[in-house]
C-alpha positions as CSV (number, residue, x, y, z in Angstrom):
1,X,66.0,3.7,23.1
2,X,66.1,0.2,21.6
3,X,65.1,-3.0,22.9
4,X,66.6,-5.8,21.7
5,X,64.9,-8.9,22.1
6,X,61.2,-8.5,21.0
7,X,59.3,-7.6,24.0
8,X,55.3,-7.6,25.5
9,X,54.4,-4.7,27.4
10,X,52.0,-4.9,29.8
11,X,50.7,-1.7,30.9
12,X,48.0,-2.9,33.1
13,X,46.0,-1.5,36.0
14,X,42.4,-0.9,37.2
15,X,39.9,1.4,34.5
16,X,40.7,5.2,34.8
17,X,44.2,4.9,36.2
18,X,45.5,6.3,33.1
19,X,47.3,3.2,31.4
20,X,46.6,4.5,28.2
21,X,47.8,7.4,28.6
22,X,51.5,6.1,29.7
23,X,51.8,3.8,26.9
24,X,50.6,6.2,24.0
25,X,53.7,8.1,25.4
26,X,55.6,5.1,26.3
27,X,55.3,3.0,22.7
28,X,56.7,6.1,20.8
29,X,59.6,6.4,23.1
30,X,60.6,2.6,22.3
31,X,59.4,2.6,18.8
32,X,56.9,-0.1,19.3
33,X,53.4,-0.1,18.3
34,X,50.5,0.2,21.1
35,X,47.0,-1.6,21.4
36,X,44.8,-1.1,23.4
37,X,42.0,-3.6,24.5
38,X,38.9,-1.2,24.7
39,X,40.1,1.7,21.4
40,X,41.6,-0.7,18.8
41,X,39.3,-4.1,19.4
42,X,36.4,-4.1,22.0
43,X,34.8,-0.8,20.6
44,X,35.3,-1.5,17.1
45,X,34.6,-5.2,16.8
46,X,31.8,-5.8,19.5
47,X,30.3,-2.2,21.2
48,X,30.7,1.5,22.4
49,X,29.5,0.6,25.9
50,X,26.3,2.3,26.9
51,X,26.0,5.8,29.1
52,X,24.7,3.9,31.8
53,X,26.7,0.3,32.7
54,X,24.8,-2.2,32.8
55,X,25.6,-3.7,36.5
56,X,22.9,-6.4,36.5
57,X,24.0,-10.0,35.9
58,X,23.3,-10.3,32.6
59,X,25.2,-7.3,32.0
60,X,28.2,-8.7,33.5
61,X,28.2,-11.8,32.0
62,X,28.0,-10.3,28.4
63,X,30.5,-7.7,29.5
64,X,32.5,-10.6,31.2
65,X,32.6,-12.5,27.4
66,X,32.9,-9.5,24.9
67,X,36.5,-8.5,27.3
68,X,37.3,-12.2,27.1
69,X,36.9,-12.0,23.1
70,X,38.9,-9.1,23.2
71,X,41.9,-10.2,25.3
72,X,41.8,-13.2,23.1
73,X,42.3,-11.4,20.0
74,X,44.8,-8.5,21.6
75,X,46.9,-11.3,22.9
76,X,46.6,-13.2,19.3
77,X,47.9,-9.7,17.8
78,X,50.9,-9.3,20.8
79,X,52.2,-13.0,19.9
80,X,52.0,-12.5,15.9
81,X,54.4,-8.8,16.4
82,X,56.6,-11.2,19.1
83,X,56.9,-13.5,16.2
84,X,57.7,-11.0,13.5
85,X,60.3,-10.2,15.8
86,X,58.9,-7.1,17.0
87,X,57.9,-5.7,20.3
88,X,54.3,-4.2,21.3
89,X,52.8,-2.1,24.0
90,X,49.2,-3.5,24.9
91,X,47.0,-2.0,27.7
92,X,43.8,-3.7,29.5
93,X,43.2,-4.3,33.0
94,X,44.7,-8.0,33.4
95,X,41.8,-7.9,36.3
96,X,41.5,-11.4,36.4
97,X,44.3,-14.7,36.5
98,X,42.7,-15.8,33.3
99,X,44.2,-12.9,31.5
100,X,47.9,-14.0,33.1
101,X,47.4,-17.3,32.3
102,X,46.7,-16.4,28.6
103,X,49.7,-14.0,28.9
104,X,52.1,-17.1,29.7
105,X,50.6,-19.1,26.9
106,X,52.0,-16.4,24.7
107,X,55.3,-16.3,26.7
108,X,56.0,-19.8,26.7
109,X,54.9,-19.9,22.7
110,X,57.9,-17.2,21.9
111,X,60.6,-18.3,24.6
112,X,62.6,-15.4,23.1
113,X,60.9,-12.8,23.5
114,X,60.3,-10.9,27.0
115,X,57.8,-9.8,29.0
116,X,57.9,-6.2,30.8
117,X,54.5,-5.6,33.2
118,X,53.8,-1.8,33.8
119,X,51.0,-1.6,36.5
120,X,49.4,2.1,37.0
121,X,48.0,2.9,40.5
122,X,46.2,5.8,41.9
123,X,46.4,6.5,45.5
124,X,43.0,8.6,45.4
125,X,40.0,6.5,44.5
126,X,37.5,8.1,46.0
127,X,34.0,9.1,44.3
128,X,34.8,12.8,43.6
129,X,38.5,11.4,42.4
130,X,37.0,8.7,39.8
131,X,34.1,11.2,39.0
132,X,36.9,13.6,37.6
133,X,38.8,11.2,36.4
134,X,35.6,9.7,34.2
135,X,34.5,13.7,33.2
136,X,38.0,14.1,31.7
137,X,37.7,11.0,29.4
138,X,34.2,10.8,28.8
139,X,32.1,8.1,28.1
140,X,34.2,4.6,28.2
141,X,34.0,1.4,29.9
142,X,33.8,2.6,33.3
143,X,31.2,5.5,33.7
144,X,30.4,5.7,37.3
145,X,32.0,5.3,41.0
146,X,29.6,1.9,41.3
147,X,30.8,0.4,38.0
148,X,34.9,1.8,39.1
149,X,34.2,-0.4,42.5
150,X,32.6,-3.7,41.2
151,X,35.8,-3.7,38.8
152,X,37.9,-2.9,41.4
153,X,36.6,-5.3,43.8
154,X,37.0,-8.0,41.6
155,X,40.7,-6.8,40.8
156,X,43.2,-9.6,41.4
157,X,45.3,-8.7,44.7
158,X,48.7,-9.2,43.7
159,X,49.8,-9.8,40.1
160,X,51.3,-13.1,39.8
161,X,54.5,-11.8,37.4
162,X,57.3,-9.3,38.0
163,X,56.3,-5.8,37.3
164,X,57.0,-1.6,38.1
165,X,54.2,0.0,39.8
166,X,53.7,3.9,39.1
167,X,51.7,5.6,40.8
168,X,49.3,7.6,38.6
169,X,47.6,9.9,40.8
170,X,49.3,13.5,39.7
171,X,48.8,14.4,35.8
172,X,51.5,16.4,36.4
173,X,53.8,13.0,36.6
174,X,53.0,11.2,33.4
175,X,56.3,12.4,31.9
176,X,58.4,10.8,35.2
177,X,56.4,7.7,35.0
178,X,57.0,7.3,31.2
179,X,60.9,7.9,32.1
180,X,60.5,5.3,35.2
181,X,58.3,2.7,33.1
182,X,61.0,2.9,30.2
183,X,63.7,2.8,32.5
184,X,62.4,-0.8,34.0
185,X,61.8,-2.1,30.5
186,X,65.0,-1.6,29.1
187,X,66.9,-3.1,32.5
């Protein structure tokens, strides 16, 4: 599979719905690097977030400014490989319209490169579903059912570019929603 105009992929979707685990498959498949917000900048530049989230306002606003840091220097990274001429996988959230506005800044930067947006769902986000999901990652960003909600709450309601939604509810499917989010990429 080849792309042939350097390309940003977004794979993007709410914590625990398994967007890094599609694009460590995906990038491979495309030959493109991946980064990841949390694993390749957050953890090592600013913190390993704590056992227990820190839910009180102070503890959003830090965590709030350390993502905004980190989106800032994934997105900085995604428009040096569009400028090489090279396409990238990234994965974060993109919870908020600030992230999508940053996104286009890059976009409209490198008018010939493209942008592909990968959002992962999961139908199931119940507590026993999300305390599954966090006992089979371990100890991350999102640690509880609480800390799963406020950043789901806060979860922009539509995303305000084109994208393929898979639905990452079954860990059976990861191999069909690689297959479906390469298919989209390459159209």
């Amino acid at each position: 599979m080849e792309l042939v105009k350097p390309t940003l992929i977004v794979v993007c979707g709410l914590p625990l719905s398994g967007k890094t685990t599609i694009a460590e498959k995906l990038a491979p498949k495309l030959g493109v690097e991946h980064r990841d917000v949390d694993n390749d900048i957050r953890f090592p530049i600013f913190w390993r977030p704590p056992e227990q989230a820190d839910l009180s306002e102070r503890g959003k606003t830090r965590e709030r400014n350390e993502m905004l840091s980190a989106y800032r220097v994934l997105l900085c990274a995604a428009e040096e490989f569009l400028g090489l001429g090279k396409s990238i996988v990234i994965t974060a959230t993109f919870s908020r319209e600030l992230y999508w506005d940053m996104t286009r800044r890059v976009m409209n930067n490198k008018p010939n490169a493209v942008l592909r947006v990968i959002q992962c769902q999961i139908g199931d986000d119940g507590d026993e579903k999300i305390w599954q999901r966090i006992k089979a990652r371990g100890t991350h960003t999102v640690n509880s059912p609480e800390h799963y909600r406020e950043v789901r709450d806060r979860y922009i309601k539509s995303l305000p570019v084109q994208h393929c939604v898979i639905d990452t509810s079954s860990v059976d499917a990861v191999e069909q929603n690689v297959e479906k989010a390469a298919a989209y990429i390459l159209n």
